[in-house]
C-alpha positions in Angstrom: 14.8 -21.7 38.1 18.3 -21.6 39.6 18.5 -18.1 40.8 22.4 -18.6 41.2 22.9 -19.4 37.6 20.4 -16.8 36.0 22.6 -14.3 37.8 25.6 -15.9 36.6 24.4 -16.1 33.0 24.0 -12.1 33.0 26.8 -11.7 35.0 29.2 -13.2 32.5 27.2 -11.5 29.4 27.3 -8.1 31.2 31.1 -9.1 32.0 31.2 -9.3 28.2 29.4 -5.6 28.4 31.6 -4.1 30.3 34.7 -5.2 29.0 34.1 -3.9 25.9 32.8 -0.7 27.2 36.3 -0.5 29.0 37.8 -1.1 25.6 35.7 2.1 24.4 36.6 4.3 27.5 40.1 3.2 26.5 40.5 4.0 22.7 38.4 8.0 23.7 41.3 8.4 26.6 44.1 7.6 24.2 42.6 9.2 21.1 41.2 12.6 23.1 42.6 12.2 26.5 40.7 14.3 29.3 39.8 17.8 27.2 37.4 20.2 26.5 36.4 17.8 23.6 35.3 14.8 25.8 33.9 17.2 28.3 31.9 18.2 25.7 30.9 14.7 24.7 30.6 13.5 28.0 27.9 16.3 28.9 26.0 15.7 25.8 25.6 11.9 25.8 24.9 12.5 30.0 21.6 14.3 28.7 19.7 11.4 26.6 21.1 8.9 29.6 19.7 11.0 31.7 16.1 11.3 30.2 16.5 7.3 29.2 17.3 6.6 33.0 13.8 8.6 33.8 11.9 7.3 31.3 13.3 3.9 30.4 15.4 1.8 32.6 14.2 3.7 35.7 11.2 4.7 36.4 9.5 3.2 34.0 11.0 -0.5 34.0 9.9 0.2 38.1 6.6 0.5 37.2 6.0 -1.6 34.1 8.2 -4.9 35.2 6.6 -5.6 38.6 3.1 -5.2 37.2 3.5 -7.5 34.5 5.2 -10.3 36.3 2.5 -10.1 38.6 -0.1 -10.2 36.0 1.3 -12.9 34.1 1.3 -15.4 37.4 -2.1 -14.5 37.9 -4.0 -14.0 34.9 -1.7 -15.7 32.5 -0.1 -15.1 29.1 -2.8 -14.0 26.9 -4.0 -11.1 29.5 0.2 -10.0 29.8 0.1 -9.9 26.4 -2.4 -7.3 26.2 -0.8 -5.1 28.5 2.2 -5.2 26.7 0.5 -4.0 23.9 -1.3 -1.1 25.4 1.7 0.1 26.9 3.8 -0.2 24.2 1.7 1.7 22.1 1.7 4.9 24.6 5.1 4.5 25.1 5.6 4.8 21.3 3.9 8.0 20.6 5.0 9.2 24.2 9.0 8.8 22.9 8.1 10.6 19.6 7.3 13.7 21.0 9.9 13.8 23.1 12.9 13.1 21.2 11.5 16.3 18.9 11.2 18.6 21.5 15.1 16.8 22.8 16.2 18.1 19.7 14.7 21.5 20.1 15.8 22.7 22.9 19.2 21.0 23.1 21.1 24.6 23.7 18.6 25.0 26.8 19.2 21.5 27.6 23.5 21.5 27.5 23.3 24.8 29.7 21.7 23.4 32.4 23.7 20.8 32.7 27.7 21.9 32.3 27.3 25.8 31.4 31.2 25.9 31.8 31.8 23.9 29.1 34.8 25.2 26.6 33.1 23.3 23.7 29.7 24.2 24.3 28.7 24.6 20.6 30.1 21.0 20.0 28.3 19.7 22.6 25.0 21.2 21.0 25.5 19.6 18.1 26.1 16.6 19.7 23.2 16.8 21.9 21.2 17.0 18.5 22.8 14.0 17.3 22.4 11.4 20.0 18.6 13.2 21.6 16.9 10.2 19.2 19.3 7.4 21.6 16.4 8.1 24.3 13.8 6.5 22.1 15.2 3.4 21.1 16.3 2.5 24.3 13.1 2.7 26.1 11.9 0.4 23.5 14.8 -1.8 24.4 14.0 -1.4 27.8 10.0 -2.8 27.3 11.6 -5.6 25.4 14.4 -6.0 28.3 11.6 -5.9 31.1 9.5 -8.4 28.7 12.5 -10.9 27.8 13.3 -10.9 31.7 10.1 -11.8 33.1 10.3 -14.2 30.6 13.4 -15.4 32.0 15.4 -14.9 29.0 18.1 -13.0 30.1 20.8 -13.4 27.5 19.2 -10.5 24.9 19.0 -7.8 27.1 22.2 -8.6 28.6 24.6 -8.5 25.9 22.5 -6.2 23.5 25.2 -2.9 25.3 27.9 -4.8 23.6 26.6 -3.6 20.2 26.6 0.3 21.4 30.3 -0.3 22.5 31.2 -2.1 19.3 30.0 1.2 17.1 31.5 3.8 19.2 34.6 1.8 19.0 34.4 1.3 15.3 33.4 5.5 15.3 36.2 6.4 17.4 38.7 4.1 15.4 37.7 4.6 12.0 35.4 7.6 12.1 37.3 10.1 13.7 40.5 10.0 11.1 37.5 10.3 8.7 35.9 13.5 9.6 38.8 14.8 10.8 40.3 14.3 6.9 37.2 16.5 5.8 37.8 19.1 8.0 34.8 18.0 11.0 35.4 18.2 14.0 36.4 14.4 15.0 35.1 13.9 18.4 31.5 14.3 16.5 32.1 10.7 15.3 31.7 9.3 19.0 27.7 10.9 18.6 27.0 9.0 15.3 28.6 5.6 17.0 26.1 6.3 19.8 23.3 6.5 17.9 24.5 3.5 15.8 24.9 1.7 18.5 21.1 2.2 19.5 19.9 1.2 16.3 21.7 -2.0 16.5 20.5 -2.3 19.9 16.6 -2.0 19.3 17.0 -4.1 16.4 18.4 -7.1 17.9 15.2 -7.5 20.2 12.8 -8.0 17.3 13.8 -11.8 16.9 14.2 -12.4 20.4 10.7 -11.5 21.4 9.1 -12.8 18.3 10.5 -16.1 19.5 8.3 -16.1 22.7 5.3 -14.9 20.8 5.5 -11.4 22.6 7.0 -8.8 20.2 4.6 -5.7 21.3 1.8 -4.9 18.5 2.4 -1.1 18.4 -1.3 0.9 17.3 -0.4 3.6 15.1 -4.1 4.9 14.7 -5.9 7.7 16.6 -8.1 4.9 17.8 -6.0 2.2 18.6 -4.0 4.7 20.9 -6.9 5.2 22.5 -7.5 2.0 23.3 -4.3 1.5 25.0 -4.4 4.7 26.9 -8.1 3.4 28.3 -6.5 0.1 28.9 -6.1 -0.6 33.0 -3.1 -1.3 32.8 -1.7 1.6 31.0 -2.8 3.8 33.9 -1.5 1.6 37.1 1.9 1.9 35.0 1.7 6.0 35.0 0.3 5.8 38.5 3.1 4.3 39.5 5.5 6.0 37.1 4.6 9.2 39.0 6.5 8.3 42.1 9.1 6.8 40.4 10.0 9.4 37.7 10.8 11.5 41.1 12.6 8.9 42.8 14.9 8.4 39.4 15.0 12.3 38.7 16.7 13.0 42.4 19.2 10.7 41.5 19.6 12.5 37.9 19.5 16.1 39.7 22.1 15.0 41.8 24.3 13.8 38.6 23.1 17.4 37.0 24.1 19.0 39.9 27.7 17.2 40.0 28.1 17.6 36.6 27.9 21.2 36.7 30.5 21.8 39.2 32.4 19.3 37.7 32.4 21.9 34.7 33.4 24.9 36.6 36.4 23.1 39.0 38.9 22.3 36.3 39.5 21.6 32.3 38.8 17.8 32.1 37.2 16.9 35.5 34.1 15.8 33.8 36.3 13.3 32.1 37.9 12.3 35.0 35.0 11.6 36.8 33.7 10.0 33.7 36.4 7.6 33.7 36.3 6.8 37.3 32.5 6.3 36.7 33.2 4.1 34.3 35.8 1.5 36.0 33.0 2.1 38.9 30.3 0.3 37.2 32.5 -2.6 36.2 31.3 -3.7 39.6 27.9 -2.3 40.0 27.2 -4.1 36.8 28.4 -7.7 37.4 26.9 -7.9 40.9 24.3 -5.5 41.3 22.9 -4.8 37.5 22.8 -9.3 37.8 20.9 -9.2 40.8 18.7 -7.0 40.1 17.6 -8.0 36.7 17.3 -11.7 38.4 15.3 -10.7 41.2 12.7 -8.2 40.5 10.8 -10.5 38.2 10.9 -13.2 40.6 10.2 -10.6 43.8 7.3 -10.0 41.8 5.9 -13.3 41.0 6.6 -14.1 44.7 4.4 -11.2 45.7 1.4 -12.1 43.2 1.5 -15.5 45.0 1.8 -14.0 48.7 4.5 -16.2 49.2 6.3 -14.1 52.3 8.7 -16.5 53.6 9.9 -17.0 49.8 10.4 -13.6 49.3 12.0 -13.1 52.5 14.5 -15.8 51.7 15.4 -13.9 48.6 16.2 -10.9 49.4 18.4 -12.9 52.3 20.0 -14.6 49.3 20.7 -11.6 47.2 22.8 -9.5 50.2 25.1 -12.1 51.2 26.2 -12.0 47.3 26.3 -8.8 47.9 28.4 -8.9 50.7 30.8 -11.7 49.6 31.1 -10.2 46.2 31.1 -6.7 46.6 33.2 -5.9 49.8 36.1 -7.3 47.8 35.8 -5.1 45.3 35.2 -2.0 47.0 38.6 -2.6 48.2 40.6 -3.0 44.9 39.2 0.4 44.3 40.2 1.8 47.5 43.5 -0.1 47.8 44.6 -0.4 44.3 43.3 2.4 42.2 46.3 3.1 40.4 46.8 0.0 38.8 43.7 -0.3 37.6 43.6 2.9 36.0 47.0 3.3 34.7 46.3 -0.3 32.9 42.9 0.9 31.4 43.6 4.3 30.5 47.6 5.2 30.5 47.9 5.9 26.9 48.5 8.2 24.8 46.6 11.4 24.9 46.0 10.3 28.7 48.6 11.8 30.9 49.9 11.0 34.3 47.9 13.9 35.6 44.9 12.6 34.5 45.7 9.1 35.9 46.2 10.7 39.3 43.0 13.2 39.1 40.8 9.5 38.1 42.8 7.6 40.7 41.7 10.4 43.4 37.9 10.4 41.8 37.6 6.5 41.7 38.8 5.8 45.3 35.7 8.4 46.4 33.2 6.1 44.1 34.8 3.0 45.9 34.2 4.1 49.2 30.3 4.0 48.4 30.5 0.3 46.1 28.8 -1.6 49.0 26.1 0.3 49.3 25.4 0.9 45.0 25.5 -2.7 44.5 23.1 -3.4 48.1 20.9 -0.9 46.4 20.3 -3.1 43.3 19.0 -6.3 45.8 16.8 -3.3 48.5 15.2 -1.3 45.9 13.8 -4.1 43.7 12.2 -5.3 47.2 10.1 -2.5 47.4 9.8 -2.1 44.0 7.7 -5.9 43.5 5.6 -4.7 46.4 4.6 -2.0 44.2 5.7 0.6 47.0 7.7 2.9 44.9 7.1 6.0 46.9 9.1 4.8 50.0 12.5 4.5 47.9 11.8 8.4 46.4 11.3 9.5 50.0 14.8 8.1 50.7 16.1 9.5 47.5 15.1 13.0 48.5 16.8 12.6 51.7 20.2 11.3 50.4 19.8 14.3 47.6 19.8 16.9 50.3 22.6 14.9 52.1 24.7 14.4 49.2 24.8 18.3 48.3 25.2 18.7 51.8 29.0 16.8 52.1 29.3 18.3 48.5 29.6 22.2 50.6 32.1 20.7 52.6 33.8 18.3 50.5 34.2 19.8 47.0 36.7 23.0 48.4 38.9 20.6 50.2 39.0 17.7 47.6 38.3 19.1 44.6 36.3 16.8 41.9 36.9 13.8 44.3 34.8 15.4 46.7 31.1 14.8 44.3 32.4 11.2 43.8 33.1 11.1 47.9 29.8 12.3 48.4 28.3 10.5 46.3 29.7 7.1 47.6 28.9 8.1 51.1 25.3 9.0 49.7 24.7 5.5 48.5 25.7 4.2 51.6 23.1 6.0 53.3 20.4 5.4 50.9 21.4 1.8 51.1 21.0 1.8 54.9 17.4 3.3 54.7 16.2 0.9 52.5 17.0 -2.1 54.7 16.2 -0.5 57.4 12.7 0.0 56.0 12.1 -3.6 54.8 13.1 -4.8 58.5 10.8 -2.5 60.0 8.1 -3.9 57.8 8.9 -7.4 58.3 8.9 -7.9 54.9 12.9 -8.8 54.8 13.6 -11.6 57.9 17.5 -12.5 58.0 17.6 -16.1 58.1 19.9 -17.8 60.7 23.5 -17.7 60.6 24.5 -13.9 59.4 26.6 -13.0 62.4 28.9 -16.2 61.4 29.0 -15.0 57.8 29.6 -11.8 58.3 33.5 -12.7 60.5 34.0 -15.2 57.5 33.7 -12.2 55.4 35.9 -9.9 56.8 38.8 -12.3 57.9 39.0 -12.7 54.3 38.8 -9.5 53.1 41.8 -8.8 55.8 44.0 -11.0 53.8 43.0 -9.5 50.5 43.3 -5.9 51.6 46.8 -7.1 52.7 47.7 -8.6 49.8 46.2 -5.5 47.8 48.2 -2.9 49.7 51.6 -4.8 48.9 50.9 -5.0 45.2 50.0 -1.5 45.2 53.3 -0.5 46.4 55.6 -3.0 45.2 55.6 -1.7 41.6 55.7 1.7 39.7 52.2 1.2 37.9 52.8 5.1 36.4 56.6 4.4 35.3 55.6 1.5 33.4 53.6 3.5 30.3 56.2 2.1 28.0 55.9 -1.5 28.8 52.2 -1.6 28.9 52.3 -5.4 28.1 54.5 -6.4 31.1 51.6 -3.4 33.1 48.8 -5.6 31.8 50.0 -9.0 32.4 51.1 -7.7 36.4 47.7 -6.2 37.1 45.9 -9.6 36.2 48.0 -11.5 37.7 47.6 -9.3 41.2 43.7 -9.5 40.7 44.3 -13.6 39.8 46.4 -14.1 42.6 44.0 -12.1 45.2 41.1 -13.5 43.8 42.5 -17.3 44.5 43.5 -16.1 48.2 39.9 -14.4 49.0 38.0 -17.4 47.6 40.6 -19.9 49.3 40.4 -18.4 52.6 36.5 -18.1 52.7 36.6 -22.3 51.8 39.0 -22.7 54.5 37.1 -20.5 57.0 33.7 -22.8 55.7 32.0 -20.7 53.2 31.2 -22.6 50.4 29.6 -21.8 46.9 26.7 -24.3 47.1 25.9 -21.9 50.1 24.5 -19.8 47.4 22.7 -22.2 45.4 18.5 -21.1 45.2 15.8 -21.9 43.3 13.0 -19.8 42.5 
């Protein structure tokens, strides 16, 4: 398998992702603008991401992914197979209780994380609404983790279209609805969310029946004891265990954020929601790619003790890091204000708000490097099956990151949690290399300190370039002609994009460089 054009498959579906999920951001910025309405919404669908990033796409794809892939190269199909069912069944039951006791204590649940919400009732009820969200997507998660190992990567990543489509379609259509009747509108972005999950889970059905592994989910007392007695089923919770901490400290720290975020001013959970959300344009394309390429293949490489292969692909994965992200850490830095005033300028979104985002998105950017680099280190350890060394870092960069937020957040305001947390992920980032070096489990092959000046003499030219664009036109002035806005921002990203990539062929970087197979 070419490695380079796996990650370019998901790459351009997730682009595909993304895009619409920019559209959605767009339509709630113009429709509700930064208020105590999308604060509210924004709080309440942070607490089933929240649980589905400690249950689902973190800890448990972690834990679940590497042992499969690993099982599968060595016992085959037919034994994978059974695992899959074990664990889907637990997972199952697991999910049902608690997306009941979600909806329970959903007061308990908004409290903790943005008590000084205006719309705290709202968000309640919108808590209520979208608790269920948790439980389809951990299923699509198992099918993700199944499809991937698989190597069919298509599914999984365009199946987040569909939850952008419905929230569009909610916000477009559904909100003039309600609102007609009297309801409060912004509960239509809750119902697209759920929606949007339905649509999700469903799509996975045909995919995984079409390799012959759609999960065979017990649904008697004694067939889920079967799958709770099954081997497998306990390695996964052993090593869930470690994981769900390592995940949590990352989702105390966004609790944590959140909650200040509440108390500093009327819409800076928005803001930072927004930022957050041109952040992962990034973090998605490179280091969401990546990572769903590599950790299956890590993991095959490590049931084979081939060392020197997975060596070489960790190598591979941070110089895409490096050539890819580094660029794009400076748009954000650089040229903040384009990119926001042509996403979000409209309507309901003021100029204030563009300036508050601008301010929260350059402290994301200062950290892209090191989000993305995470996404090619973490996955390292995690196919090694070592997941307690990445929580031990996690803790550390928690207390670090609360740390600068003391310091940071009366100075800078909101833009001081995203500062910190950029600076955080460089740090965590750091660790994690440092770790795999000190383990000789990650050997740079020949030729970094060369790549590295290619790198950077480029990104000299592009900052440049960047920094004359940003100042050469009145991004904020040109609300009215948001055509003319749209067409000049891609044609600045166009034109730097052609420089960067021309100057690293002329300085000898070239793309077959990057060509692997697994």
């Amino acid at each position: 398998m070419n490695l380079l054009k796996a990650a370019s498959t998901v790459s351009l579906l997730t682009l595909v992702s993304r895009v619409t999920g920019l559209a959605r951001e767009q339509l709630i910025a113009a429709t509700f603008g930064a208020s105590a309405a999308t604060d509210a919404f924004n709080v309440a669908f942070r607490i089933p991401n929240l649980f589905r990033r400690l249950f689902a796409e973190g800890a448990f794809s972690q834990a679940f992914v590497p042992l499969m892939a690993a099982t599968r190269a060595r016992d085959g199909d037919a034994v994978a197979g059974d695992l899959i069912d074990a664990v889907a069944t637990v997972l199952a039951w697991v999910l049902l209780v608690t997306c009941v006791l979600g909806v329970l204590a959903a007061p308990a649940l908004v409290w903790a994380m943005g008590s000084g919400l205006q719309a705290f009732d709202s968000a309640v009820v919108m808590t209520r609404i979208m608790f269920p969200y948790i439980g389809l997507m951990s299923m699509v998660a198992l099918a993700a983790g199944i499809l991937n190992t698989w190597k069919r990567f298509a599914v999984p990543a365009i199946t987040p279209v569909l939850l952008n489509l419905a929230v569009i379609g909610a916000a477009w259509w559904g909100a003039p609805a309600l609102q007609a009747r009297g309801i409060e509108p912004v509960l239509s972005l809750a119902l697209g969310v759920m929606l949007g999950g339905v649509l999700q889970a469903a799509v996975q059905i045909p995919a995984l029946a079409a390799i012959g592994r759609l999960p065979r989910v017990g649904l008697l007392p004694s067939s889920v004891g079967r799958a709770w007695r099954h081997p497998g089923t306990r390695t996964v919770l052993r090593q869930m265990a470690p994981a769900v901490l390592g995940v949590s400290v990352a989702q105390i720290s966004l609790l944590i954020n959140t909650q200040i975020a509440s108390h500093v001013a009327v819409g800076a959970v928005s803001w930072l929601t927004y930022a957050d959300r041109l952040m992962e344009f990034p973090t998605a394309l490179l280091g969401v790619a990546l990572g769903v390429v590599l950790l299956p293949q890590l993991s095959a490489a490590k049931g084979r003790d081939d060392a020197e292969g997975f060596s070489a692909m960790v190598d591979w994965g941070l110089r895409l890091v490096l050539v890819l992200a580094l660029p794009c850490a400076l748009a954000l830095l650089i040229f903040p204000q384009g990119l926001v005033a042509v996403l979000y300028h409209y309507g309901a979104f003021s100029a204030v708000d563009l300036a508050m985002t601008v301010r929260a998105l350059q402290g994301y950017g200062v950290g892209l490097l090191g989000l993305v680099a995470i996404k090619v280190l973490a996955p390292a350890f995690y196919a090694r099956q070592d997941i307690r060394t990445p929580v031990k870092i996690a803790i550390g960069v928690l207390v670090a990151t609360q740390a600068m937020n003391l310091v940071l957040v009366p100075h800078l305001g909101h833009a001081g949690l995203a500062l910190s947390i950029g600076l955080g992920a460089l740090v965590n980032a750091g660790l994690l290399l440092a770790g795999l070096l000190r383990r000789g489990v990650f050997r740079p092959q020949p030729g970094w300190g060369r790549f590295i000046l290619q790198v950077a003499a480029a990104n000299v030219l592009l900052g440049a370039a960047l920094g004359w664009a940003a100042l050469a036109v009145d991004w904020v002035g040109l609300q009215a002609a948001w055509a003319w806005r749209a067409g000049a921002v891609a044609a600045v990203l166009a034109g730097v994009a052609l420089l960067y990539f021309g100057a690293l062929a002329l300085l000898g970087l070239r793309p077959r460089q990057f060509v692997r197979r697994a």
